[in-house]
TITOR-919742 format. One line per 4 residues: for each residue x, y, z of N, C-alpha, C. Coordinates in Angstrom, 3 decimals. Each point is the difference from the previous one (the first is absolute). Example, Ala and Ser with C-alpha at 12.3 -4.5 7.8 and 13.67 -1.06 7.14 Angstrom:
% TITOR-919742
13.190 -5.690 7.800 -0.890 1.190 0.000 0.900 1.200 0.000  -0.350 1.050 -0.720 0.820 1.190 0.060 -0.770 1.090 0.730
***
This chain:
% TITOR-919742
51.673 109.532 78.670 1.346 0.123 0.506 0.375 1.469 0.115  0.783 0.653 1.426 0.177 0.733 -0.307 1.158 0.828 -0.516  0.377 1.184 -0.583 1.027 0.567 -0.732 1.470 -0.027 1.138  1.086 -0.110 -0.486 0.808 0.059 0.947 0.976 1.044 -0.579
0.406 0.933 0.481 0.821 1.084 -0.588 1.858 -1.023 0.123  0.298 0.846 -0.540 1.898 -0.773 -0.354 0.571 0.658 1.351  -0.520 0.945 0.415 0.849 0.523 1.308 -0.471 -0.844 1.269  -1.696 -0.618 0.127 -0.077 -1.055 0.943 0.629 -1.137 0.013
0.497 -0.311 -1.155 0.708 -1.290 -0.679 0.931 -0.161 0.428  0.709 1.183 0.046 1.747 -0.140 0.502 -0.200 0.266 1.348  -0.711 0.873 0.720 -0.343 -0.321 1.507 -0.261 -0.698 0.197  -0.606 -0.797 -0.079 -0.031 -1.504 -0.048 0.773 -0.854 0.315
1.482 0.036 -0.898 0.797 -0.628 -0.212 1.289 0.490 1.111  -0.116 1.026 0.393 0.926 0.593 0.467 0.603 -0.135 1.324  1.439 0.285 0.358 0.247 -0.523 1.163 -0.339 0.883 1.158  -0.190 -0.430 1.154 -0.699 1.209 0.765 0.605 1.245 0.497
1.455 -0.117 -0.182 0.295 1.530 0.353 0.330 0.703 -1.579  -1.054 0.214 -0.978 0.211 0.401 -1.176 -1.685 0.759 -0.178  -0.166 1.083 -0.590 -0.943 0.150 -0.050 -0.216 0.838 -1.872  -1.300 0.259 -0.785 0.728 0.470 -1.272 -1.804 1.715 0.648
0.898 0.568 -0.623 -0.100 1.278 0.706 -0.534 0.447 -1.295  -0.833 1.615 -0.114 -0.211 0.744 -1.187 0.782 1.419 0.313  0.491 0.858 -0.973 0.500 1.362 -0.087 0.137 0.266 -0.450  0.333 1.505 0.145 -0.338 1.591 -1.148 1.794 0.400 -0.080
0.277 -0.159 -1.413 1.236 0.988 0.256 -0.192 1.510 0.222  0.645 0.581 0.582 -0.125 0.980 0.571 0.914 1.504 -0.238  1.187 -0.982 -0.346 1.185 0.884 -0.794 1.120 -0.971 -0.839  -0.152 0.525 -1.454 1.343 -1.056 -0.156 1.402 -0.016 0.088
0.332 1.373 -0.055 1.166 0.221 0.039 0.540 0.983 1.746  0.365 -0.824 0.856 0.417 -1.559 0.592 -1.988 -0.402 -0.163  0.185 -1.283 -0.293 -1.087 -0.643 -0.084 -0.553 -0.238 1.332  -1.110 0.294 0.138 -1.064 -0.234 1.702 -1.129 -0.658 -0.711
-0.308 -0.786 1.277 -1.729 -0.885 -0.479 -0.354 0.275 1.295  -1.480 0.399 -0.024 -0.522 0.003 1.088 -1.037 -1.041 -0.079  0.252 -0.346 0.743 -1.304 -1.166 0.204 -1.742 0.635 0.322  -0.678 -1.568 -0.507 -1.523 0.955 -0.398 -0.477 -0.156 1.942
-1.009 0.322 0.043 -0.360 0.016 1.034 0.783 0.233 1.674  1.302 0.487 -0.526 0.811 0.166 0.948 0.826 1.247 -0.327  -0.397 1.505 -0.010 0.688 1.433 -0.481 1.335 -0.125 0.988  0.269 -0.052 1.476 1.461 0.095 0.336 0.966 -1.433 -0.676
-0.349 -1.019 -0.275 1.017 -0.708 -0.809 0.415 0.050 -1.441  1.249 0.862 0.078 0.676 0.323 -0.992 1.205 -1.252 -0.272  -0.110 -0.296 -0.998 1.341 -1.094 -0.145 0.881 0.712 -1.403  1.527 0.503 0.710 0.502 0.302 -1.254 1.100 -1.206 -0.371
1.128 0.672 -0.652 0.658 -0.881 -0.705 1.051 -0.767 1.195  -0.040 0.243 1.140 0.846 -1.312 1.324 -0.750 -1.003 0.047  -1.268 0.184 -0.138 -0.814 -1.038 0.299 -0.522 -0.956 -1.184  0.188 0.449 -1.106 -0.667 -0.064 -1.401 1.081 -0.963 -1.111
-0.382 -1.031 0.158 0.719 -1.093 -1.452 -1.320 0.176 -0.922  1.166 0.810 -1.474 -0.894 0.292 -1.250 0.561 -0.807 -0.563  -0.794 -0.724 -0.525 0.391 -0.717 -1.725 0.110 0.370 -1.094  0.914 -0.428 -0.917 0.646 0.723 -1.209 -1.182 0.586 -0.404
-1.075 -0.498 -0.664 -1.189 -0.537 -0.562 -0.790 1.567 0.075  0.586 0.431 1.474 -1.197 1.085 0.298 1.185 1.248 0.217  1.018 0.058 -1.043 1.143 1.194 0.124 0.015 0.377 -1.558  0.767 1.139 -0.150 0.805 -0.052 -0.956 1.187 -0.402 -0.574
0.074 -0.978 -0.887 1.521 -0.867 -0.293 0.091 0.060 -0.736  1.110 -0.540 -0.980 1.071 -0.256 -0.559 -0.061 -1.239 -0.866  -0.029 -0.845 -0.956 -0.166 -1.052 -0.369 -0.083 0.215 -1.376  1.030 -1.530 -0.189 -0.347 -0.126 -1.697 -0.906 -1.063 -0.318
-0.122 0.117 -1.494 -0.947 -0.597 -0.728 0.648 -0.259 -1.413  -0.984 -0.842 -0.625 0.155 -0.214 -1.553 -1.104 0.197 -0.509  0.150 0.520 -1.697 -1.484 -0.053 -0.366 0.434 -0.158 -1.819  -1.217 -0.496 -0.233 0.395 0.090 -1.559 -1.135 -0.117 -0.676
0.031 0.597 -1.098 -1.638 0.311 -0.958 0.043 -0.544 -1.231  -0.827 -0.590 -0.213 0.418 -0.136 -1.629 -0.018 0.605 -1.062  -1.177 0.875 -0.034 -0.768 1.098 -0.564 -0.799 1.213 0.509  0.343 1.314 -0.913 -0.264 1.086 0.287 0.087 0.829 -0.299
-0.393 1.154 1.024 0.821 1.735 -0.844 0.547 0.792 0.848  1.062 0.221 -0.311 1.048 1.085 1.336 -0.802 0.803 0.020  -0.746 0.719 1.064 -0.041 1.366 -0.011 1.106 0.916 0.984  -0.262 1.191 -0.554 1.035 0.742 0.774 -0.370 1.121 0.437
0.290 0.799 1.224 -0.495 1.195 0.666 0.176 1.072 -0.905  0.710 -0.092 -0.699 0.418 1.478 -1.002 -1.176 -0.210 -1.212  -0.456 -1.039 -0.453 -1.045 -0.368 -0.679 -0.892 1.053 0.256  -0.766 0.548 -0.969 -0.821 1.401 0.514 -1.600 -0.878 -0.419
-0.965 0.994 0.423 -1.458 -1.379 -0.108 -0.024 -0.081 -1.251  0.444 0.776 -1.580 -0.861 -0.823 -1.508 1.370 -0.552 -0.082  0.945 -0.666 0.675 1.449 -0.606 -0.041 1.062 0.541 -0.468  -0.125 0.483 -0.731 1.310 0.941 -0.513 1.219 0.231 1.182
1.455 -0.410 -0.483 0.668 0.516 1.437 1.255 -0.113 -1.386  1.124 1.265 0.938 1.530 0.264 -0.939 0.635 -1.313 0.553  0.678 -0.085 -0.796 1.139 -1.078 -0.441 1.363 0.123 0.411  0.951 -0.042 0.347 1.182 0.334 0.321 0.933 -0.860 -1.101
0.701 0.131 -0.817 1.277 -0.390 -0.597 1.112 -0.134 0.204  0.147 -1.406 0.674 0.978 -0.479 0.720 1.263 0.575 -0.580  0.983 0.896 0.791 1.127 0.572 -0.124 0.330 0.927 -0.346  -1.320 0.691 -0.635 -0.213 1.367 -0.735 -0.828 1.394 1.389
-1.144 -0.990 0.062 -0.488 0.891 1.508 -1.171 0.507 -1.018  -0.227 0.385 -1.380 -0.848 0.499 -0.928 -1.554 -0.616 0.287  -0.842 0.439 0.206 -1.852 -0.913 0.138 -0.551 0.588 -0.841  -0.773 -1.084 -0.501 -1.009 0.511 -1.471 -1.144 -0.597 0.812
-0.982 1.100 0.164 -1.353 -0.611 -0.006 -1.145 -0.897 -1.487  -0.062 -1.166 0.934 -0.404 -1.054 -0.661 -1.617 -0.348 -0.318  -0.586 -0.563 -1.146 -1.707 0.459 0.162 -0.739 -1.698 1.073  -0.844 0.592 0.165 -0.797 -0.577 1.195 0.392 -1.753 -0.596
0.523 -0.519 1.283 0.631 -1.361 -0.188 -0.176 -0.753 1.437  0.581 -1.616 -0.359 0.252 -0.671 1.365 0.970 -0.927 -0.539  0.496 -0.245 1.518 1.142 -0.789 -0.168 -0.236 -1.493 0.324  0.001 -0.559 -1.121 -0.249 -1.776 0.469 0.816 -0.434 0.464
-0.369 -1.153 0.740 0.983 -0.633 1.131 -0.427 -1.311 -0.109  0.799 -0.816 -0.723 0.117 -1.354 -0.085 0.459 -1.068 1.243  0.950 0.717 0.590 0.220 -1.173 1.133 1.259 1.166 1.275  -0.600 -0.112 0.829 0.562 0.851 1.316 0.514 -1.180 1.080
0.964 0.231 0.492 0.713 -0.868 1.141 0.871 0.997 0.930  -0.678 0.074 1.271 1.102 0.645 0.999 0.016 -1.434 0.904  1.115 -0.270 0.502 0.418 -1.074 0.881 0.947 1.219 1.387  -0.341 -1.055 1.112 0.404 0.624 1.215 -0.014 1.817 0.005
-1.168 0.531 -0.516 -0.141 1.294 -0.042 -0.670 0.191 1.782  1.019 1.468 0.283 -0.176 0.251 1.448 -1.393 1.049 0.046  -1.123 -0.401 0.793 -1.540 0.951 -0.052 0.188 0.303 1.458  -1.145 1.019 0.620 -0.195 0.601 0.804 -1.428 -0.093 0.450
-0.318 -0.769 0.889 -1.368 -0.870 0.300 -0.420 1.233 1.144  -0.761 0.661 -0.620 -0.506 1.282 1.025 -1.388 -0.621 0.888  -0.039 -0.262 1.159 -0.767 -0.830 1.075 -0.180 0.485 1.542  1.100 0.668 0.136 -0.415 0.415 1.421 -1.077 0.454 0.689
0.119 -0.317 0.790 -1.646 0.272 1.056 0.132 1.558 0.086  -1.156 0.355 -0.648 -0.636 1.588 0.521 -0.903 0.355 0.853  0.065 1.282 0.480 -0.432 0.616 1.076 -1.793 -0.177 -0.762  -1.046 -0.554 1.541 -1.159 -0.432 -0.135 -0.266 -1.294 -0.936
0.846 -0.825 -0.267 0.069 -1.086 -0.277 -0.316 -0.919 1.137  -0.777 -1.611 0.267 -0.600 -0.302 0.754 1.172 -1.518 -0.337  0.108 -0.232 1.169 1.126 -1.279 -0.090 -0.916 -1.523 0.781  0.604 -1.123 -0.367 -0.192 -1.134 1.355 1.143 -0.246 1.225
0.201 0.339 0.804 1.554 -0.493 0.493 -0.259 -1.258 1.129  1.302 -0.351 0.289 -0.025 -1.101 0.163 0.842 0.046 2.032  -0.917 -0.041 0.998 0.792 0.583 0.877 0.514 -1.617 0.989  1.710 0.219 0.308 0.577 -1.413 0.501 0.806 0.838 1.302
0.639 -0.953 0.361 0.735 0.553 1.198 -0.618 0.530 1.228  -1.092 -0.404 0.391 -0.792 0.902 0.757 -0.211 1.127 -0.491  -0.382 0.179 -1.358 -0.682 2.132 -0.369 1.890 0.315 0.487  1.061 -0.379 -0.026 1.073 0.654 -0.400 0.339 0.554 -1.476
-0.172 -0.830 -0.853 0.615 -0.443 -1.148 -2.012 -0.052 -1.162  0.159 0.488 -1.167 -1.189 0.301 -0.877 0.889 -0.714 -1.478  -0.458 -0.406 -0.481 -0.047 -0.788 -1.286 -0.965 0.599 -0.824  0.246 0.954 -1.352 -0.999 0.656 -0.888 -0.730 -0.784 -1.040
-0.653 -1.241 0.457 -0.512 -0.762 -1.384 -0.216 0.241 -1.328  -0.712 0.889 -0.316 -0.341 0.743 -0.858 -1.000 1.354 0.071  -0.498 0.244 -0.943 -1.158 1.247 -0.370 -1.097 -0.577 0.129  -0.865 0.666 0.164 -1.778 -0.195 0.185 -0.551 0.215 -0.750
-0.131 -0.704 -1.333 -0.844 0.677 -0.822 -1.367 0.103 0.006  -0.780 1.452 0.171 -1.441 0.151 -0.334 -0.886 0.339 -0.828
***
């Protein structure tokens, strides 16, 4: 039998004025893809529906641990880090320690999902409308 790639699959399936295309981003900031085998087709962002998926956003989350150890950036590498005394402002450096962490809960905490498509990044897109209109499926991973 032979191998069938996932991109013949959906050609396959596809309606005939749709075609799924390969490309190079080219610049991201305004974002351009140039398509492979085709150097004058540039598609920037008029032509271009990105999905959240492949931007940088905004979004919360929850998370919770049961067990552990805070570390902290001020933590120096044999651990030792000053102390601050709540209301006083006074820090006593403390001998090499960690901080156990029995149980952590952030609920609806807001993160920053860093994703956007970069320049020489290799995409699938998805072309409808007669090659008006490009749909960015995803990344190419190699």
């Amino acid at each position: 039998m032979k191998a069938t790639s996932i991109k013949q699959i959906i050609q396959s399936m596809q309606v005939k004025d749709m075609e799924i295309l390969e490309g190079v981003v080219t610049s991201q900031a305004p974002l351009n893809i140039q398509l492979v085998n085709n150097e004058k087709m540039v598609l920037n962002k008029d032509i271009l529906i990105i999905p959240q998926h492949l931007t940088d956003y905004k979004t919360k989350m929850s998370f919770s641990a049961i067990a552990g150890i805070v570390l902290s950036s001020k933590t120096k590498p044999a651990g030792s880090h000053n102390h601050t005394i709540s209301g006083i402002g006074s820090t006593s450096t403390i001998e090499d320690h960690e901080h156990e962490l029995n149980d952590l809960q952030l609920t609806q905490v807001e993160v920053t999902i860093h994703n956007a498509l970069k320049k020489d990044e290799r995409v699938l897109l998805l072309s409808y409308n007669n090659g008006k209109m490009y749909y960015v499926l995803d990344r190419v991973v190699e």
